[in-house]
NUTI-277355 format. One line per field, with one value per atom (N, C-alpha, C): residue number from 1; residue in one letter; atom name; x, y, z. Coordinates in steps of 0.2 Angstrom, whole numbers. Example, Ala and Ser with C-alpha at 12.3 -4.5 7.8 and 13.67 -1.06 7.14 Angstrom:
BEGIN
nr 1/1/1/2/2/2
rest A/A/A/S/S/S
atom N/CA/C/N/CA/C
x 66/62/66/64/68/64
y -28/-22/-16/-11/-5/0
z 39/39/39/35/36/39
This chain:
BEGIN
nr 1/1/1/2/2/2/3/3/3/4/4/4/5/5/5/6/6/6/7/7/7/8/8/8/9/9/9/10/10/10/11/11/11/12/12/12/13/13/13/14/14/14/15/15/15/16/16/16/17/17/17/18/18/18/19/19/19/20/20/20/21/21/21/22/22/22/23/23/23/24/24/24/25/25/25/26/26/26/27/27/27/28/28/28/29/29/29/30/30/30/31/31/31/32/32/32/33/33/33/34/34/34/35/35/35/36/36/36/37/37/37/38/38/38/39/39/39/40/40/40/41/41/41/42/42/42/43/43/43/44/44/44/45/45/45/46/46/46/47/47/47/48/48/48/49/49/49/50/50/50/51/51/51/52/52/52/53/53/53/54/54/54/55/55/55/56/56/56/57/57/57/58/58/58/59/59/59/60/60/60/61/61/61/62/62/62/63/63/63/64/64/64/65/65/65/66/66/66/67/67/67/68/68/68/69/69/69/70/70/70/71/71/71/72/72/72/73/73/73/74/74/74/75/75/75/76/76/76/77/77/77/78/78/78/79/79/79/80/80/80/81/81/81/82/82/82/83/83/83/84/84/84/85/85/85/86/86/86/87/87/87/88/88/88/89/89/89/90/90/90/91/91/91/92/92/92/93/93/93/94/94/94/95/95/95/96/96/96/97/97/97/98/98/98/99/99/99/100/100/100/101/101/101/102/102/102/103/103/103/104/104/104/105/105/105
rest X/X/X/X/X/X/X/X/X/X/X/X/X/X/X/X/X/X/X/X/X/X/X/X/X/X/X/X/X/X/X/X/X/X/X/X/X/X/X/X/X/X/X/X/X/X/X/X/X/X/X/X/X/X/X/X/X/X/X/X/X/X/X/X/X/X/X/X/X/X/X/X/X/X/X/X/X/X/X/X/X/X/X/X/X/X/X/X/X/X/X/X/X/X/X/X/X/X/X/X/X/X/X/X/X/X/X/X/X/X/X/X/X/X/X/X/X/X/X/X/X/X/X/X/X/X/X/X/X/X/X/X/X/X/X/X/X/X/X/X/X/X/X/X/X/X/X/X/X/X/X/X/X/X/X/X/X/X/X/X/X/X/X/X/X/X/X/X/X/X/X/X/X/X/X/X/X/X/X/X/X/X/X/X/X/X/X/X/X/X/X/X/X/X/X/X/X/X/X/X/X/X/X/X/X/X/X/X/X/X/X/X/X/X/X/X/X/X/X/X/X/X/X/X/X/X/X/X/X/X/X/X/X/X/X/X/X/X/X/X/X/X/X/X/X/X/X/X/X/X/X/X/X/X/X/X/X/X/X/X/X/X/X/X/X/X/X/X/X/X/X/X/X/X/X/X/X/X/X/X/X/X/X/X/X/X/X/X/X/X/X/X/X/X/X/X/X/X/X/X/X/X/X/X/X/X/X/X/X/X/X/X/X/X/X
atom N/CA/C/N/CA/C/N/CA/C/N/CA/C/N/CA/C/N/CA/C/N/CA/C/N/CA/C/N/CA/C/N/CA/C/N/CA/C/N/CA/C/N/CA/C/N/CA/C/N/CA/C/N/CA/C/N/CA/C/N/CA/C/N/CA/C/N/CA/C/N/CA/C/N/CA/C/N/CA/C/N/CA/C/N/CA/C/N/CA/C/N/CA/C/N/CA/C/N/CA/C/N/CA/C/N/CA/C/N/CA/C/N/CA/C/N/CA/C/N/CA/C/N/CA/C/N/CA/C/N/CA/C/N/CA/C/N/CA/C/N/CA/C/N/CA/C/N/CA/C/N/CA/C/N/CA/C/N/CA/C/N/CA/C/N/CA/C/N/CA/C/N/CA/C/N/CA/C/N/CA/C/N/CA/C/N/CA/C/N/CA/C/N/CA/C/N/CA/C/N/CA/C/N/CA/C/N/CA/C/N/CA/C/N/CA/C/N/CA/C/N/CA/C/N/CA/C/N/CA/C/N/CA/C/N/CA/C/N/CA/C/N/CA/C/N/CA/C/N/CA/C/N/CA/C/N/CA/C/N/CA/C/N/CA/C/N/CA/C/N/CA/C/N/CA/C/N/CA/C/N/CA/C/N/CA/C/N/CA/C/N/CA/C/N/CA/C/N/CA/C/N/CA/C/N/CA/C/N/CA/C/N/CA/C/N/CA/C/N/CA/C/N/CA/C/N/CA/C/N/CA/C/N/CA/C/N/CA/C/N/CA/C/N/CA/C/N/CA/C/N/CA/C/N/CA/C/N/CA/C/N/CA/C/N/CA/C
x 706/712/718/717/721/726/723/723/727/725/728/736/736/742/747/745/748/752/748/751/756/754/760/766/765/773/774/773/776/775/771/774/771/767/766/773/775/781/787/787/796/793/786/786/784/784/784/795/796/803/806/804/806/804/800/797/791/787/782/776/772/765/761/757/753/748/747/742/743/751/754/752/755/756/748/744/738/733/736/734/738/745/748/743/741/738/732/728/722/724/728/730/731/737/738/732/727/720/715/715/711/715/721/725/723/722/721/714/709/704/699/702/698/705/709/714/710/713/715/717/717/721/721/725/724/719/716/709/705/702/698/701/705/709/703/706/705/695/694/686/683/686/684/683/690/693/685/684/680/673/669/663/660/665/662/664/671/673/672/673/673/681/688/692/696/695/695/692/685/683/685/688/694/698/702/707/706/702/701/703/705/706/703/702/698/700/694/698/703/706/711/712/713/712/715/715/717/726/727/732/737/735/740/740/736/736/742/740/749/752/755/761/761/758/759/765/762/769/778/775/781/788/784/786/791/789/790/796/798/802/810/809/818/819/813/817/815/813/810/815/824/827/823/824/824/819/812/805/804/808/809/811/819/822/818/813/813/807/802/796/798/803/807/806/812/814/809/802/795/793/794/789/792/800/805/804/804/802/797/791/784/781/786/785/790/795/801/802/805/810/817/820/827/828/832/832/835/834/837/838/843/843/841/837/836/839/843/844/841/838/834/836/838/837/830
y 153/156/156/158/157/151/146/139/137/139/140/142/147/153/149/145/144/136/134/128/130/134/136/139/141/143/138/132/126/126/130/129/121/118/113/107/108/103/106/113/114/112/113/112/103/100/92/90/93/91/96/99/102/96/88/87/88/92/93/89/86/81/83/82/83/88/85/89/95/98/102/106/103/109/111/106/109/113/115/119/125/124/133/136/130/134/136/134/136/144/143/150/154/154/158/160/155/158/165/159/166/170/173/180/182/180/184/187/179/182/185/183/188/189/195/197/200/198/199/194/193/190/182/179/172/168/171/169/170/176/179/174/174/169/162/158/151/152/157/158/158/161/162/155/152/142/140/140/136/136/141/143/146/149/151/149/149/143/139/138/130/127/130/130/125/123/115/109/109/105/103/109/109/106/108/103/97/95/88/89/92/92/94/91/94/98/102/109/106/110/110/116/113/119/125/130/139/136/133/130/128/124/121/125/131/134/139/140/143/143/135/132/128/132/129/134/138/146/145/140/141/134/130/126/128/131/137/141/143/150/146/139/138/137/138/134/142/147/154/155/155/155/150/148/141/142/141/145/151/155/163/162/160/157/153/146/141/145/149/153/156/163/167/162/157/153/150/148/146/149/158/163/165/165/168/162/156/151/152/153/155/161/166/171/173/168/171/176/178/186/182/190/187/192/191/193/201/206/212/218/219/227/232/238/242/247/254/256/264/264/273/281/282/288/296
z -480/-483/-479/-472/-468/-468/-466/-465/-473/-478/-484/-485/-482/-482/-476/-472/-467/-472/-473/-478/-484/-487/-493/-491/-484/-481/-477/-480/-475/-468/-464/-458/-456/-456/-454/-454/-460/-460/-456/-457/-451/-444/-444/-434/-436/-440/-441/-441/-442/-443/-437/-434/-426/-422/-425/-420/-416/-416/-413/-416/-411/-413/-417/-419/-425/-422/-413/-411/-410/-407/-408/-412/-419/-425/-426/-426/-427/-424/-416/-411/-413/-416/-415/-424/-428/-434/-431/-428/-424/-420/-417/-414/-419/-424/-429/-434/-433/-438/-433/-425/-420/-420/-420/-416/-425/-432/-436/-436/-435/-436/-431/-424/-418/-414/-414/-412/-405/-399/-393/-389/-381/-379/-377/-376/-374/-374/-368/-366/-371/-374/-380/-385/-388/-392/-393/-386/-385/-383/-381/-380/-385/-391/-401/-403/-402/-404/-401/-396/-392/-393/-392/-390/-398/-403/-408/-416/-414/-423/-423/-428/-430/-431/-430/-432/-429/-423/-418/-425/-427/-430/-438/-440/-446/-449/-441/-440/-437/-435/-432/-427/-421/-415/-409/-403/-398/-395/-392/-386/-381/-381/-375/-370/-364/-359/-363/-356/-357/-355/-350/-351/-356/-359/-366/-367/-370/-374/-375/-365/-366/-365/-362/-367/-372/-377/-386/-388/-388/-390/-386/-379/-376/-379/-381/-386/-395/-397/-401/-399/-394/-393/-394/-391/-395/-400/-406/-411/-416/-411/-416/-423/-423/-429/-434/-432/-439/-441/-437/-440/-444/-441/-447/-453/-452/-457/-463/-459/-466/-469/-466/-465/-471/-471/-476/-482/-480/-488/-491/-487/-490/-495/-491/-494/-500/-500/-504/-511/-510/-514/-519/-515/-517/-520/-519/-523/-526/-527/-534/-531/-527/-524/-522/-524/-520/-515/-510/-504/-506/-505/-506/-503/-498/-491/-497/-494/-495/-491/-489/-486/-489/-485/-484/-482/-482/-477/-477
């Protein structure tokens, strides 16, 4: 469902048109499924990917050190508008909303 959810909001294609290699984009979906579905840290992360999912094998891709790992994220941090941004317009598309401030008090 993850891997699902990660596909209907586009992101494979905005980090495809940022550029970044297949092996790439399919390492940061791998990360974005472990921090959801065993949240803790980097290490714990990549020790989840490796030793106990299958989520390497899903995506067709081999482990990769603790290293890449952390810099896959750092690859990521110039382009973080654009990703929000197309992310939103994904999601805003997807679910027929229009954008709408709310202010509260």
């Amino acid at each position: 469902m993850a891997l699902e959810a990660i596909e209907q909001v586009r992101l494979p294609q905005i980090l495809r048109d940022l550029n970044l290699s297949e092996t790439h984009i399919k390492l940061v979906c791998a990360l974005i499924v472990g921090r959801l579905l065993h949240p803790g840290s980097d290490r714990a992360t990549h020790r989840w990917m490796t030793e106990t999912s299958s989520i390497l094998d899903l995506l067709g891709i081999d482990a990769h050190s603790l290293s890449t790992m952390y810099r896959t994220p750092d690859k990521l941090s110039k382009h973080w508008h654009t990703i929000v941004d197309r992310i939103f317009q994904s999601t805003q598309d997807l679910l027929n909303f229009d954008e709408t401030i709310i202010f509260t008090t």
